[in-house]
C-alpha positions in Angstrom: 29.4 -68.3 -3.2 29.6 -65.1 -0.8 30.8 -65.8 2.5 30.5 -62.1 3.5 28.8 -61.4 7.5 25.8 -59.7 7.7 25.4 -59.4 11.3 28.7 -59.0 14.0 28.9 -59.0 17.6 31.2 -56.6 19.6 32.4 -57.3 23.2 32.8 -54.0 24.9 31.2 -50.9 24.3 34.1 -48.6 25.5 36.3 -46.4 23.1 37.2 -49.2 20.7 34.3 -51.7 20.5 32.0 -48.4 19.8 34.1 -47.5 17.2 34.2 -51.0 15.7 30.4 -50.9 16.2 30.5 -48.0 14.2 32.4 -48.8 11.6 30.3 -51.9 11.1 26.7 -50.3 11.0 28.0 -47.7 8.5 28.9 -50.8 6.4 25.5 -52.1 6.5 25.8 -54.6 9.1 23.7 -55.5 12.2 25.3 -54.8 15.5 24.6 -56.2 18.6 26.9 -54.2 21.6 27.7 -56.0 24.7 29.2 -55.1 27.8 29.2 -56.2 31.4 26.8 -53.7 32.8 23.9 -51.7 31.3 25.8 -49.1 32.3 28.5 -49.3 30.3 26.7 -49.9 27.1 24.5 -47.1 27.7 28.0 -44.9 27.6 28.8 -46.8 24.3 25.8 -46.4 22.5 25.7 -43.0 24.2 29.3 -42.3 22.4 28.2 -43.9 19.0 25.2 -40.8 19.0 27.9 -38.1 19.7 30.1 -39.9 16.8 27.2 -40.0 14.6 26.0 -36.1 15.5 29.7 -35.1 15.0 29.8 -36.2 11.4 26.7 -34.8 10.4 27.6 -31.5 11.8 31.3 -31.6 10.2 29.1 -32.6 6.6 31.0 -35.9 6.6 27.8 -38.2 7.3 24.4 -37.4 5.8 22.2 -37.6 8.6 19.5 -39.7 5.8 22.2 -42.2 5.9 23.0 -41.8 9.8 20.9 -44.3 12.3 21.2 -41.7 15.1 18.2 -39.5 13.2 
């Protein structure tokens, strides 16, 4: 029996949890990213597009693979 997560929840959309949140949808899983204002997780998800952008321009992501296309 797998006990694996499919889906994960990260609290904070600054440097860290947008990396986690990263990390985790590269893996396959669904991400939901939450902060305490719209604000702030419109600069996270803002920063997870540059992340995304950056390593299909350095050839390290193929943008197929990437969610930011």
């Amino acid at each position: 029996m797998s006990r694996g997560a499919d889906r994960t929840v990260v609290l904070g959309a600054g440097l860290m949890g947008s990396g986690i949140a990263l990390v985790c949808a590269r893996a396959g899983m669904g991400v939901t990213l939450v902060d305490t204002t719209l604000a702030a997780a419109q600069r996270g998800l803002a920063a997870l597009a540059r992340q995304e952008a950056s390593g299909i321009a350095a050839g390290r992501l193929d943008a197929a693979e990437s969610g930011a296309t």
